[in-house]
N, C-alpha and C positions, 0 to 999 in steps of 0.2 A: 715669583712668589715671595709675598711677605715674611718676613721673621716674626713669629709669635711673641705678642707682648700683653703686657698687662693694661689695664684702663690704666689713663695719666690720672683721670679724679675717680674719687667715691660713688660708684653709682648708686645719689644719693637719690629719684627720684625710683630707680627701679626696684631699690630696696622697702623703700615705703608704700608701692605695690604689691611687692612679695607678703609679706606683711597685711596686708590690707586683704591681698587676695584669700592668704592662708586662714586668716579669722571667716572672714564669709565662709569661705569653705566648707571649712570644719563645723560651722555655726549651722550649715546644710545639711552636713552629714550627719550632725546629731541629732538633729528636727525627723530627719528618716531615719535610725536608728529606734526613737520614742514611736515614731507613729507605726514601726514594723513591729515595735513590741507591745505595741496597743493593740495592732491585727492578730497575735500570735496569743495574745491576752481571749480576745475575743474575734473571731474569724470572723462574725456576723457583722461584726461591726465599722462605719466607716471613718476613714482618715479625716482628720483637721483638714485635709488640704483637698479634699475631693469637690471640687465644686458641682460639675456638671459630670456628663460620661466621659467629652474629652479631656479640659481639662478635670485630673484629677493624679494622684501620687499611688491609692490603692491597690491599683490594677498592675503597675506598675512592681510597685513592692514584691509583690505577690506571685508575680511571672517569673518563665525559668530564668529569664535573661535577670531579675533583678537579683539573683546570687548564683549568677556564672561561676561561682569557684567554689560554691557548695556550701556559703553563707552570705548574708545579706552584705550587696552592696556598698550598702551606707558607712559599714567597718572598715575597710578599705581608706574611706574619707576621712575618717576620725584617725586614723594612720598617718596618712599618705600627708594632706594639710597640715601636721606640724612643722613639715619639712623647711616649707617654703617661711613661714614664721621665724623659724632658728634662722636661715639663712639670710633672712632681712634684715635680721634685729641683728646677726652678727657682723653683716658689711655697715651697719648704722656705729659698728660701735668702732669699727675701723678693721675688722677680721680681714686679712688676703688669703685667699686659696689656691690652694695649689691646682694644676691644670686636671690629674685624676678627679678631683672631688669636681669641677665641674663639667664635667665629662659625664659622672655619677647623677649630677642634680639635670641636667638635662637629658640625660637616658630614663630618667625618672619623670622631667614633666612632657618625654615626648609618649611617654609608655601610658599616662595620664589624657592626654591630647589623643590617643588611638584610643582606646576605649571611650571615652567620650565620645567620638567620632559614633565609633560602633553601637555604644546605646542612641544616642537622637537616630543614626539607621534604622534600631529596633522599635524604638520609640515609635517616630511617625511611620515607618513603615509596614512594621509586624505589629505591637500592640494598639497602633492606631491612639494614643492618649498622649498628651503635654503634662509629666508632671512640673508642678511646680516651682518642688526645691531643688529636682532634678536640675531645672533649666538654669536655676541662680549657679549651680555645679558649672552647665556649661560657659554661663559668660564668664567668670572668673578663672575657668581653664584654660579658656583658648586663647588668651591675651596673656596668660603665664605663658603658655609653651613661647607665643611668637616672643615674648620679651628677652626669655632666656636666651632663643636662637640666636637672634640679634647681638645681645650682648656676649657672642662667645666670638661670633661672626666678626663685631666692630674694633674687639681688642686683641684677633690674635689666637684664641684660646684653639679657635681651630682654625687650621690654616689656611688662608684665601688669598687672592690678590689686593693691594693695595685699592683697586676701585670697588672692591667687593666688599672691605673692610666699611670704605665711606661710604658706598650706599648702606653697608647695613646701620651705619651710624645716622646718615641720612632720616633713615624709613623708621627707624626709636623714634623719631620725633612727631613720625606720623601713624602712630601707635593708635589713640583713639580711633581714629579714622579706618586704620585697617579692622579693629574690632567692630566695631559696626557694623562693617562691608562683612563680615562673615556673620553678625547675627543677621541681617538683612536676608543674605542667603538661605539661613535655617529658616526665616521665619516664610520666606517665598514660598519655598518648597513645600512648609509644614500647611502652609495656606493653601497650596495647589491640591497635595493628596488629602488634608482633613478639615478646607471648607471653617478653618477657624475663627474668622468673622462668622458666619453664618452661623454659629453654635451659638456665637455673646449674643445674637440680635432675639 
């Protein structure tokens, strides 16, 4: 077993994800945030983002699953996304953290990465509908969770063997690629149970 160490450089490309990701995010969550307080404004009325019956945000919003904790969703996001912003902008500016603090950021984008999981579940399974900005939610998640892993994996942060170290330093580089392969899969599945070609045509 490896001695835990620190990255030798700046993870300066991961941080300009972080970053990148956290503004989309947030930029998600407050699109749903407006369009919950547009519904709650007026019930009758529908979302910006409602295209058809599958795709749409409304139905969404509106379900129990869309305030699991006893308010809307989208608050959570408007939270949760500044996180990754601070912590990007601050390994930009040369910030090192200590091993708790990412221990902390990745118990937080893995707790982010499960619920996400758990809504597209509910999503194409029980409410049957694609939202939207829901979905911009998903792809900018689940390429934070795997980034973070990786990089605690590649430097140390948690402890692993030497070849577990360089493959995770390895498989960072093949980051897009794994992201893809996981919307691929959402989009197979969401194709199999809700027919989503067949709605656009």
């Amino acid at each position: 077993m490896s001695t835990p160490a620190t990255s030798p450089t700046r993870p300066t490309v991961m941080a300009v994800w972080l970053i990148v990701a956290g503004v989309i995010g947030w930029w998600a969550a407050f699109s749903l945030t407006l369009e919950r307080l547009h519904l709650l404004e007026d019930p009758t009325a529908s979302a910006s983002c409602d295209f058809n019956p599958l795709i749409q945000c409304g139905k969404n919003l509106v379900s129990a699953q869309g305030s699991i904790f006893g308010f809307p969703n989208p608050i959570i996001g408007l939270a949760a996304w500044i996180a990754p912003i601070v912590v990007g902008v601050a390994i930009l500016a040369g910030a090192q953290f200590a091993r708790w603090f990412w221990w902390l950021f990745a118990l937080g984008t893995a707790g982010g990465f499960a619920f996400v999981v758990w809504l597209i579940v509910q999503s194409i399974f029980v409410i049957g509908t694609l939202c939207p900005w829901c979905m911009v939610t998903w792809i900018v998640t689940i390429p934070t969770f795997y980034v973070t892993v990786l990089h605690l994996l590649r430097t140390g942060i948690v402890p692993a063997h030497d070849r577990v170290r360089r493959g995770a330093a390895a498989t960072m580089g093949w980051m897009p690629l794994l992201a893809v392969g996981s919307y691929a899969v959402i989009a197979i599945i969401a194709q199999l149970r809700l027919d989503v070609i067949g709605s656009l045509v």
